[in-house]
C-alpha positions in Angstrom: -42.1 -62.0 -17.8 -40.1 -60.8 -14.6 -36.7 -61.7 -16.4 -37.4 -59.0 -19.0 -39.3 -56.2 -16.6 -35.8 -56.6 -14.4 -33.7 -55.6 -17.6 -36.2 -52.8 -18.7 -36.0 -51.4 -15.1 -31.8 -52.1 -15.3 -31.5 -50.7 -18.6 -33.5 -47.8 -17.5 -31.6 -47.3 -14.3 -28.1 -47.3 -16.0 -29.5 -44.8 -19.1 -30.6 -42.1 -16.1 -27.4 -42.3 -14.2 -25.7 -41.6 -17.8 -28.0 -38.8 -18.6 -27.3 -37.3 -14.7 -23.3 -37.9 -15.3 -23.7 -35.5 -18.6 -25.7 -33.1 -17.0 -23.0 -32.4 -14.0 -20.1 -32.5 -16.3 -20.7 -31.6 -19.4 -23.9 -28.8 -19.3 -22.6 -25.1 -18.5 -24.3 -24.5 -14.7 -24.7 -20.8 -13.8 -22.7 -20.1 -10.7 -24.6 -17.4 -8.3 -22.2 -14.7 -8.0 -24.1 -12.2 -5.0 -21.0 -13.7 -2.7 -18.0 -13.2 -5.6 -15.5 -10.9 -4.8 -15.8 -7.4 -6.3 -12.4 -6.2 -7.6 -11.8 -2.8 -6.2 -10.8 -0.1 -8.2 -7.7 2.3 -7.6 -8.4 6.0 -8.2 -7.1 7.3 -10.9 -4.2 9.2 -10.2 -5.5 12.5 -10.9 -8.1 11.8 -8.6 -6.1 11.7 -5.4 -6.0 13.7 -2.4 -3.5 13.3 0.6 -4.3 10.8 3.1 -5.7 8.4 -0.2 -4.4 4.9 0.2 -2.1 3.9 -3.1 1.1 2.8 -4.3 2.1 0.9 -0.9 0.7 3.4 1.3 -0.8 6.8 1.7 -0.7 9.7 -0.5 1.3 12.4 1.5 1.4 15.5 -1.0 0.2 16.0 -5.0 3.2 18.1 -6.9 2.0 21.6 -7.6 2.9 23.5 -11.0 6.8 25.0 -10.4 7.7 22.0 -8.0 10.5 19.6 -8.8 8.6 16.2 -9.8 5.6 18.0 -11.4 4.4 17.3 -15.3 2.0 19.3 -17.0 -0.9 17.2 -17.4 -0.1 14.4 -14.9 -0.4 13.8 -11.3 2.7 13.0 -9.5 2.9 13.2 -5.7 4.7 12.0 -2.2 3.7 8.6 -0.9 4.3 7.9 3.2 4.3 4.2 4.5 1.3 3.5 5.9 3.8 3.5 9.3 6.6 4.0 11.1 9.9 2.9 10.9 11.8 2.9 14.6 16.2 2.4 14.6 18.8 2.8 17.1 20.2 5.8 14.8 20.4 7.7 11.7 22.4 5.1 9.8 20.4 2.5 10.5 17.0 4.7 10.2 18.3 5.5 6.4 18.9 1.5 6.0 15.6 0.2 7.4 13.8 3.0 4.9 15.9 1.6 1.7 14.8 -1.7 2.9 11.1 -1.0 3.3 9.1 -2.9 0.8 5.4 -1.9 1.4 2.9 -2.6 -1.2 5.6 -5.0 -3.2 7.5 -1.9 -3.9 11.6 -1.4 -3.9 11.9 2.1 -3.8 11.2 3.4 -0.7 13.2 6.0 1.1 13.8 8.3 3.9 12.0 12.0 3.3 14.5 15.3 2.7 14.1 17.8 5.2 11.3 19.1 2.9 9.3 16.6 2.1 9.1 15.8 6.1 7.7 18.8 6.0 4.8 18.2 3.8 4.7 15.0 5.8 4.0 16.8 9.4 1.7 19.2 7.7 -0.3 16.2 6.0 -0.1 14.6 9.5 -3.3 14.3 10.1 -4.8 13.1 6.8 -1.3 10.1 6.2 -2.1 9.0 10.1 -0.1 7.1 12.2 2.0 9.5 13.3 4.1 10.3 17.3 2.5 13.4 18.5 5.8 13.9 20.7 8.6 12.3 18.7 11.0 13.3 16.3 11.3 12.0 12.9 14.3 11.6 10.4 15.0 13.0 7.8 17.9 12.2 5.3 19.2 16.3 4.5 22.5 15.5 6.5 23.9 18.9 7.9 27.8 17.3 8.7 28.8 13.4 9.2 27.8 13.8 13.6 24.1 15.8 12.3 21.3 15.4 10.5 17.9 17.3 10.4 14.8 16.1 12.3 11.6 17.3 12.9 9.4 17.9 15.9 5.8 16.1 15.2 4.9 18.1 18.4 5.7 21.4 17.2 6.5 21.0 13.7 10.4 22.3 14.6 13.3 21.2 12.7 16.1 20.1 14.4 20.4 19.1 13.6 19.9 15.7 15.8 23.1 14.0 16.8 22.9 11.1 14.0 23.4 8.6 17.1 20.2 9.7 18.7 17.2 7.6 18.4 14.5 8.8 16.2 11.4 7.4 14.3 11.1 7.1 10.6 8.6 7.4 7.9 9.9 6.1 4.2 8.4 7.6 1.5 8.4 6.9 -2.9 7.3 9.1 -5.5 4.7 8.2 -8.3 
């Protein structure tokens, strides 16, 4: 009688560990997701406001109706880098905003004259900015100037091209 109670018991052992095996591999097991990553919506565009994070940085200005860039029924607007770009000079200054590639994106710049503007009085909602420093700007006045702009004062500027300023690229969306 023991020969066969051992086989029972085997046969019995062997059946439960298949049975387990199917269970972990083959039956669909409901993960708890209270730790999964949430996917975080953009705002829609038309829902943005300066100083917003999006497209690679922060939203610097919203087109208004009469401005170049703006479409009835869309929201276009000024994106700055979320910081500063600092260079030896101009030329270099215009180079290292072409070759800015925040948020994956290739067509960064460096601001006109005008849009530095809307940049220094959006200071304080883009961040990030020199209180006491000059920034760039790419509206060229002659091949030795260029204009800059006082974050201090909010004054623009013809800086000597080979003077050392900061630089803030911005894109359009």
């Amino acid at each position: 009688m023991k020969p066969m109670t051992n086989n029972f018991i085997s046969i019995a052992g062997k059946a439960l560990a298949v049975a387990a095996l199917f269970c972990t591999t083959l039956l669909p097991v409901k993960v708890p997701t209270a730790y999964a990553a949430e996917p975080v919506a953009a705002p829609a565009p038309s829902q943005l406001k300066a100083g917003e994070s999006y497209g690679g940085g922060k939203v610097a200005y919203i087109f208004k109706q009469g401005e170049h860039g703006y479409v009835a029924g869309q929201t276009h607007g000024l994106i700055a880098a979320a910081g500063d770009l600092e260079a030896d000079h101009w030329d270099d200054a215009v180079k290292a905003c072409k070759e800015y590639r925040g948020g994956g994106f290739s067509d960064w710049r460096m601001p006109s004259k005008d849009e530095l503007s809307k940049l220094y009085i959006h200071r304080q909602s883009i961040g990030g900015f020199k209180d006491h420093h000059y920034y760039w700007s790419s509206t060229e006045s002659d091949k030795n100037d260029a204009w800059d702009q006082s974050f201090r004062t909010g004054a623009h500027n013809l800086g000597y091209k080979l003077d050392a300023n900061f630089s803030r690229p911005v894109r359009t969306f």
